[in-house]
C-alpha positions as CSV (number, residue, x, y, z in Angstrom):
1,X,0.0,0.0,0.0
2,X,1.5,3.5,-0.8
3,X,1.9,6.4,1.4
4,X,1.6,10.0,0.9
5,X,4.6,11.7,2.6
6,X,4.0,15.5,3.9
7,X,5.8,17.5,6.6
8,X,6.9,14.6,8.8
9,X,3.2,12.9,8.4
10,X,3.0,9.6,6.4
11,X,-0.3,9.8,5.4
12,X,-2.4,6.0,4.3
13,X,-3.4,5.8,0.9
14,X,-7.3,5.1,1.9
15,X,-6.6,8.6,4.0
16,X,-8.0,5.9,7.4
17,X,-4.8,6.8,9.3
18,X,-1.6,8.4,9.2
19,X,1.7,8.4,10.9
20,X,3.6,11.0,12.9
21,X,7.5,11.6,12.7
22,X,7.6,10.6,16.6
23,X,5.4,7.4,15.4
24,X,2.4,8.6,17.0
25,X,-0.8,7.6,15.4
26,X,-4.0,10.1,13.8
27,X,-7.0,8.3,12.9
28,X,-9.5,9.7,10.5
29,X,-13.6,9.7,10.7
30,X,-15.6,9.3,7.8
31,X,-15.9,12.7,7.0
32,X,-12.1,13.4,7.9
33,X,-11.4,10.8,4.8
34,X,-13.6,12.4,2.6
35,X,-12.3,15.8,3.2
36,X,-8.5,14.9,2.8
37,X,-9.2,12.8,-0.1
38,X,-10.7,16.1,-2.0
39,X,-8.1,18.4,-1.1
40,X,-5.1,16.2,-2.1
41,X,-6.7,15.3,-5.3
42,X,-6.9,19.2,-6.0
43,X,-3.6,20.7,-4.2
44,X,-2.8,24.3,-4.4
45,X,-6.5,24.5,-5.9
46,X,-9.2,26.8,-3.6
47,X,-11.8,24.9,-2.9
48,X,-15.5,26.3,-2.0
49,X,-17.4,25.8,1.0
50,X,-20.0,24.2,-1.3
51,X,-17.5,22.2,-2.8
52,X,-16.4,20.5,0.4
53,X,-19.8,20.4,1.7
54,X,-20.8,18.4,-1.6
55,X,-17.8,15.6,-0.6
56,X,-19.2,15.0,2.9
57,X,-22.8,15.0,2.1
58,X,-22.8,12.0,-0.3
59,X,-22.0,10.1,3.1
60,X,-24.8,11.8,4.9
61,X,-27.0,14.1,3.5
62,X,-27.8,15.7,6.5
63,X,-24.6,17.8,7.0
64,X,-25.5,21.7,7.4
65,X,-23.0,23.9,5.3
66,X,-21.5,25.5,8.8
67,X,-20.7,22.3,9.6
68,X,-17.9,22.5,7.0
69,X,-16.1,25.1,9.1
70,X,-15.7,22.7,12.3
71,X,-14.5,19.9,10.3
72,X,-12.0,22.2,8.9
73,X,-11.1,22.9,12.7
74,X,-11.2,19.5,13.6
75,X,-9.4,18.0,11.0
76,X,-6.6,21.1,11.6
77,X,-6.3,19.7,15.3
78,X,-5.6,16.2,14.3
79,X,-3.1,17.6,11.7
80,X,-1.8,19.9,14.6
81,X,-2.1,22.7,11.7
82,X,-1.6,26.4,12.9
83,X,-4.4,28.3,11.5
84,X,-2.0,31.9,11.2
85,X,1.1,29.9,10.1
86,X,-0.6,26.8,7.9
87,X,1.3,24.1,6.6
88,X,-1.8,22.1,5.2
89,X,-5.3,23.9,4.9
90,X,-4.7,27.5,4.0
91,X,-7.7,29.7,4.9
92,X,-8.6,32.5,1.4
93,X,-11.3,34.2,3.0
94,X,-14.5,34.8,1.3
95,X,-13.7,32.3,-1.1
96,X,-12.7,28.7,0.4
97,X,-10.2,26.6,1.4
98,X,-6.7,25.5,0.1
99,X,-4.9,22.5,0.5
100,X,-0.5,23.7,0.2
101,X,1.4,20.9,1.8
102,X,3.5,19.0,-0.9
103,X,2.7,15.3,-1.3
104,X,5.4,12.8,-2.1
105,X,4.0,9.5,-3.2
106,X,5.9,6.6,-1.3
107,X,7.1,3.4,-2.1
108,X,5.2,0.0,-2.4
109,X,7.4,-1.1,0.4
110,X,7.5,1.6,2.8
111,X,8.0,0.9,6.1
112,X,4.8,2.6,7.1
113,X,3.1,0.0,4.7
114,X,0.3,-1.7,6.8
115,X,0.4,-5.4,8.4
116,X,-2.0,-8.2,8.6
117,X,-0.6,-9.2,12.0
118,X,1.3,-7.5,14.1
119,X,2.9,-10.0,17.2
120,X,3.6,-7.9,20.3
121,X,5.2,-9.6,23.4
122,X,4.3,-8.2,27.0
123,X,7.0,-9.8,29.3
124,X,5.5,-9.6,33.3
125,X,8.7,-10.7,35.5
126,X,10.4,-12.7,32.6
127,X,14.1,-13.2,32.6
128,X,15.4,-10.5,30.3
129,X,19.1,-12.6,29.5
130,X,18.5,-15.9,29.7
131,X,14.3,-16.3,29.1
132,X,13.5,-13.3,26.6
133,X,15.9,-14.1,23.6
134,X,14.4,-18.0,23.6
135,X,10.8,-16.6,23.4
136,X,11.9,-14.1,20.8
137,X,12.8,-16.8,18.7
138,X,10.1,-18.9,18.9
139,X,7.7,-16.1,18.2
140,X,10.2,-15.5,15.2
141,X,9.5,-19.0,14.2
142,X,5.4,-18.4,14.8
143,X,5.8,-15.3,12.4
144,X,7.2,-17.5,9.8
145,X,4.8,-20.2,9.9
146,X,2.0,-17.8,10.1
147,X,3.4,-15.8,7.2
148,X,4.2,-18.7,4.8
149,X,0.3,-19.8,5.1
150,X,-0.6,-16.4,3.8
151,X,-1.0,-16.4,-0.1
152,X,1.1,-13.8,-0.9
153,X,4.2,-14.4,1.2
154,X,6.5,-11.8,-0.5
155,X,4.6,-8.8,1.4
156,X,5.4,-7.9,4.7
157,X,2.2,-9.5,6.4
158,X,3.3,-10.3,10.0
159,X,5.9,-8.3,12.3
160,X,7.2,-8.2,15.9
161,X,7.1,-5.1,17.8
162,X,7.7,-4.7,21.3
163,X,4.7,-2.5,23.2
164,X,6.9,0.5,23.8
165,X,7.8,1.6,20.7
166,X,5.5,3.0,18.4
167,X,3.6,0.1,16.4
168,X,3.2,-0.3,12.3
169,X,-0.5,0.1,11.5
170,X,-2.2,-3.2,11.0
171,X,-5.1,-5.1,10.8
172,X,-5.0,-7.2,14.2
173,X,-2.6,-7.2,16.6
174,X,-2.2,-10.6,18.6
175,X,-0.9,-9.5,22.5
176,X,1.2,-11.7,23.6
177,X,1.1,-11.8,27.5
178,X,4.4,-14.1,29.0
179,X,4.5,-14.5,32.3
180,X,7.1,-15.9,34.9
181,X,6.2,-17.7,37.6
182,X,9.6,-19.0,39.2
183,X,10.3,-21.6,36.9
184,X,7.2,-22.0,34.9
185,X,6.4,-19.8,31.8
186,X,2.3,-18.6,30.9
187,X,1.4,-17.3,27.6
188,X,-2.1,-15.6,27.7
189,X,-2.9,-14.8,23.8
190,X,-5.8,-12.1,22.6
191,X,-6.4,-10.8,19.1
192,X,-7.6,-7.7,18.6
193,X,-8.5,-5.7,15.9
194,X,-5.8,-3.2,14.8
195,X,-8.0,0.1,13.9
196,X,-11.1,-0.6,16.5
197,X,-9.5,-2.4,19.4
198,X,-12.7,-5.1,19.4
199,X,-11.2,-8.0,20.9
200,X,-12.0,-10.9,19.0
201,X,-10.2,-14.0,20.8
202,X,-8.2,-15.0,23.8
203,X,-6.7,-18.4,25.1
204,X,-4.0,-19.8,26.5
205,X,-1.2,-21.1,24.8
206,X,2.0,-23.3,26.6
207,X,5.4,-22.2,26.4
208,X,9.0,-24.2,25.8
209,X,11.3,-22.9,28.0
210,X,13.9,-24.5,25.7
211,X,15.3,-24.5,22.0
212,X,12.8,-26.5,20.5
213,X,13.4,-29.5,18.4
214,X,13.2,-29.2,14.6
215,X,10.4,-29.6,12.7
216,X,8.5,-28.9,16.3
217,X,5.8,-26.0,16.7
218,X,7.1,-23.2,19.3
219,X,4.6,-21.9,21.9
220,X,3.0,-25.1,21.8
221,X,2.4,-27.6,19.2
222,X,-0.3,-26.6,16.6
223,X,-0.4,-22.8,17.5
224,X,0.5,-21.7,14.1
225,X,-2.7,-23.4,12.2
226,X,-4.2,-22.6,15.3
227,X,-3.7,-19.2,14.7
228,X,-4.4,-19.2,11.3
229,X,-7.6,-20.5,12.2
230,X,-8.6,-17.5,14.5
231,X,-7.1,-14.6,12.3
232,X,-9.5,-16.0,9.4
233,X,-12.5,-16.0,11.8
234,X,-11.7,-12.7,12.7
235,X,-11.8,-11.5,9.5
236,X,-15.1,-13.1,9.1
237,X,-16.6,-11.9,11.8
238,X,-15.2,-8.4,10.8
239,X,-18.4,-6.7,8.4
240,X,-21.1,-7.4,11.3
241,X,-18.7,-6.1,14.0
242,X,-17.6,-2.8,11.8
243,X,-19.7,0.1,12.3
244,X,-18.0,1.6,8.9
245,X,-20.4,3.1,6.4
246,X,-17.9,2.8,3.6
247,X,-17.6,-1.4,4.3
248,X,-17.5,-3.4,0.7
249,X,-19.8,-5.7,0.3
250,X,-20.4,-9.0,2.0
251,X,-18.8,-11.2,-0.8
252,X,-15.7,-8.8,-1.4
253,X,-14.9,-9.2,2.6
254,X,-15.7,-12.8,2.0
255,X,-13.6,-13.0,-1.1
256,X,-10.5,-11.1,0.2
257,X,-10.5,-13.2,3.6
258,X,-10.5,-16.2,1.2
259,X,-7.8,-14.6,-1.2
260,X,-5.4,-14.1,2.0
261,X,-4.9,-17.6,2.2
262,X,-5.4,-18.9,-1.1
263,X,-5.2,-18.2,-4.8
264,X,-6.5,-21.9,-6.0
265,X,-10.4,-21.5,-7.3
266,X,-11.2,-23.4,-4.6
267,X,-10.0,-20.7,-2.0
268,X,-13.5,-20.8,-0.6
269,X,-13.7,-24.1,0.7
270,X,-12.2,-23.8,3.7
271,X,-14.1,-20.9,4.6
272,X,-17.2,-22.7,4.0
273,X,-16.4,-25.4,6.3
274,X,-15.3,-23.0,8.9
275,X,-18.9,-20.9,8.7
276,X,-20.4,-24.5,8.6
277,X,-18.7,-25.3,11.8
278,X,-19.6,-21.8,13.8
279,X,-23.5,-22.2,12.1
280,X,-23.5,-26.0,13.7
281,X,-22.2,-24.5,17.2
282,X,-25.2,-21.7,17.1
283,X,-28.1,-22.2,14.2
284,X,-29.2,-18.7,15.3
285,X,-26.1,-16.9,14.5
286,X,-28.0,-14.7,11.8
287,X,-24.5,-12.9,10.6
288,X,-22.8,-16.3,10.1
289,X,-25.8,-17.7,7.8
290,X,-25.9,-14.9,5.7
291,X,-21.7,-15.2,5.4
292,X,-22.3,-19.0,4.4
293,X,-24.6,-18.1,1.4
294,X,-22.6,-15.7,0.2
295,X,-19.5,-17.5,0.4
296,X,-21.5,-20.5,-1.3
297,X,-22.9,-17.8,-4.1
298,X,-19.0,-17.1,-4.9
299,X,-17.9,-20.7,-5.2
300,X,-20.3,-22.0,-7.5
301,X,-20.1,-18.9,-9.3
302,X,-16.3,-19.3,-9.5
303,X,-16.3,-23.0,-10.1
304,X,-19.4,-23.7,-12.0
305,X,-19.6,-26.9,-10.6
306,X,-22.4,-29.7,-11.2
307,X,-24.2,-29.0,-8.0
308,X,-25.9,-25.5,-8.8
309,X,-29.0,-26.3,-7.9
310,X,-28.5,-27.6,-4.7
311,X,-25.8,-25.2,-3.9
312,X,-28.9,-22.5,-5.0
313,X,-31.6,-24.7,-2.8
314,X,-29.1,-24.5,0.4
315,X,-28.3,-20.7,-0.1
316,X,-32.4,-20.1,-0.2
317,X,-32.7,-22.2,2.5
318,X,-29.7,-20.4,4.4
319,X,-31.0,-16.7,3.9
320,X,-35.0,-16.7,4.1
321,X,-34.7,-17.7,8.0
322,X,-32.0,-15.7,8.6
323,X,-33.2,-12.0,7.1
324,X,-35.0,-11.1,10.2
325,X,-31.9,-11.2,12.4
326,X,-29.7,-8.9,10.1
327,X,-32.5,-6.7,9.7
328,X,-30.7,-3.4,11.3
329,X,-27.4,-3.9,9.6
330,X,-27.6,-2.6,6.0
331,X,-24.9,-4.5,4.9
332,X,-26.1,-7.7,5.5
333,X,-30.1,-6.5,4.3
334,X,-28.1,-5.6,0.9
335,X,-26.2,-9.0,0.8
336,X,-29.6,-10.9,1.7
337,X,-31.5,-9.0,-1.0
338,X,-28.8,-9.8,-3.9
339,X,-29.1,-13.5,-3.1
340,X,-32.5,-13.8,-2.6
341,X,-32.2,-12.5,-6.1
342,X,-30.1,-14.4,-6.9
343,X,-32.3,-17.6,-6.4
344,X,-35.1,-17.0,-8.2
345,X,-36.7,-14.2,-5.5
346,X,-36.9,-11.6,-7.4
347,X,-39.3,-9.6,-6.1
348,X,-38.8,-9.7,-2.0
349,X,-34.8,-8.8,-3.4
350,X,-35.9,-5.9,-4.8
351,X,-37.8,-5.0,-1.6
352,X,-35.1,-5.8,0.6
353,X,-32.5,-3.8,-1.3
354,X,-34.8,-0.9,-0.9
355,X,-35.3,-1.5,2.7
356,X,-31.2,-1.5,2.9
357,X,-31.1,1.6,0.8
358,X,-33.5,3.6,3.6
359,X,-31.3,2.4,6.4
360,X,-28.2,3.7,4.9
361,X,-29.1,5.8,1.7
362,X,-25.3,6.4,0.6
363,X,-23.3,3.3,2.0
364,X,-21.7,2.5,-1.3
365,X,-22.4,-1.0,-0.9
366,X,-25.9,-0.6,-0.4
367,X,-26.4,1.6,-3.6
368,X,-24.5,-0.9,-5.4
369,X,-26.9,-3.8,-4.3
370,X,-29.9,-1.4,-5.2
371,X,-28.5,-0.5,-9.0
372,X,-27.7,-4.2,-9.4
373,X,-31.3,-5.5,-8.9
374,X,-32.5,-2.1,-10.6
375,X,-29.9,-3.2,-13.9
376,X,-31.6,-6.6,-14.2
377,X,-35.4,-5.3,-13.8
378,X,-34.1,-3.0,-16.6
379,X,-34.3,0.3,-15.4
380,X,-30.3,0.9,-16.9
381,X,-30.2,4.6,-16.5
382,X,-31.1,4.5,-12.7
383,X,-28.7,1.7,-12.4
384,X,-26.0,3.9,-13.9
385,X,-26.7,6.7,-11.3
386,X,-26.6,4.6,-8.7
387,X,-23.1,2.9,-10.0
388,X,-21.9,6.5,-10.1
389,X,-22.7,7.3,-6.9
390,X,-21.7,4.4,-5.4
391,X,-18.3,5.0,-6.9
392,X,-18.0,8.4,-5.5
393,X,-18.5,7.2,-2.0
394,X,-16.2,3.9,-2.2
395,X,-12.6,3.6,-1.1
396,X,-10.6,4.2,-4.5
397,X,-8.0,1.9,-6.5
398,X,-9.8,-1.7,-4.7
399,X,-11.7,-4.8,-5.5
400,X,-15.0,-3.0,-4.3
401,X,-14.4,0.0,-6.9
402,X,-13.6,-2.4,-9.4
403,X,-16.4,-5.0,-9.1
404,X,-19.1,-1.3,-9.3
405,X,-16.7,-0.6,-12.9
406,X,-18.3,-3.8,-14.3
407,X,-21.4,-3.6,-13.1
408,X,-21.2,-0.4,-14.8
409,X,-19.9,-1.6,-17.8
410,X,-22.4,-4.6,-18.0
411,X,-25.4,-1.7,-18.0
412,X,-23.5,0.4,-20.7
413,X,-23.3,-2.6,-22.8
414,X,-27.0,-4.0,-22.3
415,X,-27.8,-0.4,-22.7
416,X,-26.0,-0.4,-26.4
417,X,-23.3,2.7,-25.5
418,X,-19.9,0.8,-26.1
419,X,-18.2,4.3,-26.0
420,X,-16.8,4.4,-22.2
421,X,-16.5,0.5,-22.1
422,X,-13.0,0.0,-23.5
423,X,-11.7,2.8,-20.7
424,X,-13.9,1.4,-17.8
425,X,-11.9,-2.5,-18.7
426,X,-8.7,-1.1,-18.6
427,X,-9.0,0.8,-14.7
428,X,-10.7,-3.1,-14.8
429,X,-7.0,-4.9,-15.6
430,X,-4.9,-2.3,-14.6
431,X,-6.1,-3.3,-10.5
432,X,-6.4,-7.2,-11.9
433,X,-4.1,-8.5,-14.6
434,X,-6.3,-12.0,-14.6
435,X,-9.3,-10.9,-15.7
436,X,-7.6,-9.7,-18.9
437,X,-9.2,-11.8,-21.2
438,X,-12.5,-12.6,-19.5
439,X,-13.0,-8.9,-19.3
440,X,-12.6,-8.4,-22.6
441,X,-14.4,-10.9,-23.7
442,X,-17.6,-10.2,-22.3
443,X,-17.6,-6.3,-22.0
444,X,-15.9,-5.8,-25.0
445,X,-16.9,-8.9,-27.4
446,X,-17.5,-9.2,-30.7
447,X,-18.1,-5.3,-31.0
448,X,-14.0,-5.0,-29.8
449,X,-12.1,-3.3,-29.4
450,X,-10.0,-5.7,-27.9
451,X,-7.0,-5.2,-26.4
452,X,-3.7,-6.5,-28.1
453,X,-3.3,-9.9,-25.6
454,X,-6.8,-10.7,-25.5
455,X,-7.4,-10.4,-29.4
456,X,-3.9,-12.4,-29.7
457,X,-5.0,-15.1,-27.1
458,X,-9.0,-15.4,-28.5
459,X,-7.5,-18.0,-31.7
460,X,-6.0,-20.1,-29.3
461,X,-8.6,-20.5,-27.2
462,X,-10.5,-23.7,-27.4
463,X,-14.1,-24.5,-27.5
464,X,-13.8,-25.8,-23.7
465,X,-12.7,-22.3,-22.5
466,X,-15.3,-20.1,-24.3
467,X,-17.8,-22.6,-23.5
468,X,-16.6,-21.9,-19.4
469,X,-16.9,-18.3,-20.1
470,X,-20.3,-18.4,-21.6
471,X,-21.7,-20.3,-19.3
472,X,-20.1,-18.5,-16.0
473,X,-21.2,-14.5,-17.9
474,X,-24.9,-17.0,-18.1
475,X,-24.9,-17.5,-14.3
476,X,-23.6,-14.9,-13.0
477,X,-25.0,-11.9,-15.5
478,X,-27.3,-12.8,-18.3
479,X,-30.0,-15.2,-16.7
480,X,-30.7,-12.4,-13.9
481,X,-32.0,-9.7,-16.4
482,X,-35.8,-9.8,-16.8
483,X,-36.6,-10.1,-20.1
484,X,-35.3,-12.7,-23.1
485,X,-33.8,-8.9,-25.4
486,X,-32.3,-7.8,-22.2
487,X,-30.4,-11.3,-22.0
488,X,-29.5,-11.1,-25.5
489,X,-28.2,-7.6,-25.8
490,X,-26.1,-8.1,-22.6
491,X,-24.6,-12.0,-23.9
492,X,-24.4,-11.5,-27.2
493,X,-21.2,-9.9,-27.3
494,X,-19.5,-12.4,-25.9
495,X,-21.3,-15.2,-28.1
496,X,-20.5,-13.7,-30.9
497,X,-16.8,-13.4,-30.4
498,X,-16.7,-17.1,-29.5
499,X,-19.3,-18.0,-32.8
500,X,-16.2,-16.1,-34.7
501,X,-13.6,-18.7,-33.6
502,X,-15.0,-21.8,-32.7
503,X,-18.3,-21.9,-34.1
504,X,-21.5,-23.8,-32.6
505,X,-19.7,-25.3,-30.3
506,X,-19.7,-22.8,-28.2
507,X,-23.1,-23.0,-27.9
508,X,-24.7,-23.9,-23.9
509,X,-27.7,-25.6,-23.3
510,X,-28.7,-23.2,-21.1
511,X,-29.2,-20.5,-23.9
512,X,-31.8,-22.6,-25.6
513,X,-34.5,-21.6,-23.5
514,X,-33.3,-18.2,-22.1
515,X,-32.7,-16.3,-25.3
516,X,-34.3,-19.1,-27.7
517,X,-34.4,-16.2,-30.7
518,X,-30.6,-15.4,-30.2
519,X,-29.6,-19.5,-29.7
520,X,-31.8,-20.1,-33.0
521,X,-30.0,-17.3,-35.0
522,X,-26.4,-18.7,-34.1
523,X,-28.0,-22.0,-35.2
524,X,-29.1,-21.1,-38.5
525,X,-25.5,-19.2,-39.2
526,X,-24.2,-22.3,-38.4
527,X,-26.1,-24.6,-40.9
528,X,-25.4,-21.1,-43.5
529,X,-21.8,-21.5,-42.9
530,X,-21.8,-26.0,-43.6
531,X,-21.4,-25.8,-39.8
C-alpha cells in the first residue's frame, strides 16, 4: 500500500490513518477521509465551501453547510495545523479553502506500509538474559509459519514489535502476555482488531522454556494453524462487528478473507467449512448464515460446478430464516437482497434492497446492491446513477471499486453505448491482470475493441474455455435480467466473439431456453456457414 509523505506525516493511501515523525498515530472519521481525499486530489487549488460540503454529504445528506467550518477545525487539530502559520489547509477568505502541503507518493514497500498481523510480546517478570531471547525466537519461528500460510508471502504480512515503541499500522494485533512464575512460563494470547481495538479471541497457549526441536511448533504444538484459524474468523466476523459506512460488500470481505490464504479456485472451501462449523455450534447466529450463502454464491459462481441447484436450494434455504436477524445492519439486508435475487426471488430482493437503501441511503455497498437489482429489472439509467454514486462514496484503486466498474460496464453494454466500455476495462486490468481476457471478452466482445493480448489469445482459445466463459457470464450476469432482449443484448457480445472462432460449439444448453431467438440465430448461421 503507498503512502503520501508531507511535513513529517505519512499519510495512508485510503486517507483511514496516518503516521507522525515521533510514530504517534492520527485516525480519520468518515468525514475526515472524505475531506482529505478532495483536497489532495486538488492541491494548491481553492476549494469552496459548497465544494467541500458536496464531498461530505454523499455520506450523509444531513450535513449543514456551517458544519464544513468545524471539520475544517477539527481536522486542523488532528493535523496539529496552525491556523495563522498553515502548513496544510490555507484559509482564502470569502472564497474557500486551500490545500498547500506538498505530497510525495511513497514506495510499495515503505516501512509505514500496513500489516496483517502485528505480534507484540508483554513480558511480566520474565528473565530478560536468559528467558527473553528464547521466546523471541520462537515467536520469530510463529511469524514465519503464520506468514508462509498467507497467499502472498513476498509482502510484509506479519511483524514483531515490542509494546513500547511505536507500532506499524495493522489489521490485528495478537498480544502476547508471558508470564514468569519461578520456573514456569504462561502465555495468555488475545487478538484484537488493529484500527477498533474489538477483541475478538483470547486463550491460552504453553510455552517451551527451551530451544525447541526441529520440525516442532514453538509456543506449543499446533499454534501456528491454530492461529491461522482464528485470524480468518476474525476477519469473518469483521463486516457485522464494523460500524463503517464505507464497508465493501459482503462477498468482497468474504472474497478477500478467502484470497489471503489462497489463490487456488477453490480458496472458498475452507471458509465454508469454517462458517459450517460456527453455524453447527449456534443455528441462530444470523450474521454467520448470511456469510455462508454468500460464500457458497461465490464458489459456485467461480467454479461452476455440477451441484448449482442444490448449492442455489441451500443458499435459499440459508438466507430466508436468517433475514429477520440482520434486519438493522444494512450491509447484510443488501447481501440478503442480492441473493434472494439471486435464487429465483426476485421480487422480496428488490424490496429488501430498498429497505437497505433507507437504512443507509449512501453506503456504497448498499447503492451498489440497489443498481444491481435495478440493472436486471431494466431500469439501466437508474442503475447507472446509482453505480456513479456508489463510486464516488467507495474507497478508490480496490476490488470494491472495481467489481461497481463492471457492473457499470455490463449496464452500458445491455444499454447499447460501447463508448466508455473499453476505458472502464482497462482501470478493470490495470487493479487485476487475470481478468484480462474474461474482461474483454464479455464487456468488450464481438463489438472490440479488444486489447492486443486478448485479441492475440482469443485464436487459441478452445471451445472448452469459451464454453466456461459463456456459461459463468450466463450464471452470474445474463440469466438475472428480466426479459429474453435484455439477456441477448447483454450476452451477445460475448457469443458472438466465441461464434467467430469456434463456431456452434460454443453453444450452452442453457441458452436454448433463455434467449431461444438469439440461440436459433447462431443455429441457423451455423447450418449457412456447412457448420
Amino acid at each position: 500500500m503507498k503512502v503520501l509523505t508531507l511535513h513529517g506525516l505519512r499519510l495512508s493511501s485510503d486517507f483511514t490513518t496516518a503516521r507522525l515523525a515521533d510514530g504517534g498515530r492520527i485516525t480519520f472519521t468518515r468525514q475526515e477521509r472524505k475531506l482529505l481525499r478532495r483536497f489532495t486530489s486538488s492541491p494548491q487549488q481553492v476549494l469552496s465551501r459548497d465544494t467541500l460540503l458536496d464531498a461530505v454529504s454523499a455520506d450523509d445528506g444531513d450535513v449543514l453547510d456551517r458544519n464544513i467550518d468545524y471539520l475544517i477545525s477539527r481536522l486542523r487539530r488532528k493535523l496539529q495545523d496552525n491556523i495563522r502559520d498553515p502548513r496544510f489547509i490555507s484559509t482564502v477568505y470569502g472564497e474557500g479553502y486551500r490545500w498547500i502541503a506538498p505530497l510525495a507518493q511513497g514506495e510499495e514497500h515503505d516501512p509505514g506500509k500496513p500489516l496483517l498481523l502485528l505480534i507484540r510480546p508483554l513480558w511480566t517478570g520474565v528473565d530478560p538474559d536468559r528467558i527473553v531471547p528464547r521466546v523471541r525466537q520462537q515467536l520469530a519461528a510463529l511469524r514465519d509459519d503464520i506468514e508462509s500460510r498467507f497467499n502472498k508471502p513476498q509482502q510484509l504480512l506479519v511483524a514483531i514489535a515490542d509494546a513500547g515503541t511505536a507500532p506499524p499500522e495493522s489489521t490485528f494485533i495478537l498480544d502476547c502476555s508471558i508470564l514468569q512464575f519461578g520456573d514456569k512460563l504462561r502465555c495468555s494470547c488475545i487478538l484484537i482488531d488493529g484500527m477498533s481495538a474489538q477483541i475478538y479471541d483470547s486463550w491460552k497457549v504453553a510455552v517451551s522454556r527451551d530451544e525447541a526441536p526441529s520440525g516442532k511448533m514453538y509456543l506449543g504444538p499446533g499454534f501456528g494453524p491454530l492461529l491461522h484459524q482464528r485470524i480468518l474468523r476474525a476477519m469473518l466476523e469483521r463486516p457485522a462487528l464494523s460500524l463503517r459506512g464505507d464497508e465493501p460488500p459482503l462477498a468482497i470481505s468474504i472474497d478477500e478473507a478467502a484470497q489471503l490464504f489462497s489463490a487456488d479456485t477453490r480458496k472458498h472451501a475452507p471458509l465454508i467449512d469454517l462458517l459450517r462449523e460456527k453455524l453447527r455450534a449456534n443455528p441462530r447466529d444470523h450474521a454467520t448464515a448470511i456469510m455462508l450463502a454468500s460464500s457458497l454464491q461465490v464458489s459456485i459462481v467461480l467454479n461452476m460446478d455440477e451441484r448449482m441447484d442444490a448449492a442455489i436450494d441451500e443458499i435459499e434455504s440459508l438466507v430466508t430464516p436468517h433475514v429477520a436477524g440482520v434486519q438493522r445492519h444494512p450491509l447484510f439486508v443488501a447481501a440478503a437482497a442480492k441473493l434472494l435475487f439471486f435464487v429465483g426471488h426476485r421480487q422480496l430482493g428488490e424490496q429488501l434492497a430498498e429497505h437497505a437503501l433507507d437504512m443507509s441511503p449512501s453506503h456504497p455497498a448498499v447503492l451498489m446492491a440497489y443498481g444491481q437489482i435495478q440493472m436486471f429489472c431494466g431500469d439501466l439509467d437508474q442503475a447507472l446513477a446509482y453505480y456513479d454514486f456508489a463510486l464516488r462514496n467507495c474507497e478508490p484503486g480496490g476490488q470494491f471499486e472495481s467489481m461497481i466498474l463492471v457492473l457499470k460496464a455490463v449496464a452500458l453494454r445491455t444499454r447499447g453505448n460501447m463508448e466508455e466500455i473499453p476505458r472502464l476495462v482497462e482501470r478493470i486490468v490495470d487493479r487485476d491482470e487475470s481478468v484480462r481476457l474474461l474482461m474483454n471478452y464479455a464487456l468488450l466482445g464481438a463489438a472490440g475493441p479488444l486489447d492486443p493480448v486478448a485479441a492475440g489469445c482469443a485464436p487459441t482459445l478452445p471451445p472448452e474455455q469459451w464454453r466456461l466463459m459463456i456459461r459463468q457470464n450466463y450464471y452470474i450476469m445474463a440469466r438475472l435480467f428480466a426479459t429474453e432482449s435484455l439477456r441477448s443484448r447483454y450476452i451477445d457480445g460475448l457469443l458472438g466473439l466465441a461464434f467467430r472462432h469456434v463456431g456452434k460449439a460454443c453453444l450452452i444448453d442453457e441458452l436454448r431456453t433463455s434467449v431461444p431467438a438469439l440461440y436459433q440465430s447462431y443455429m441457423e448461421k451455423s447450418q449457412a456457414e456447412g457448420g
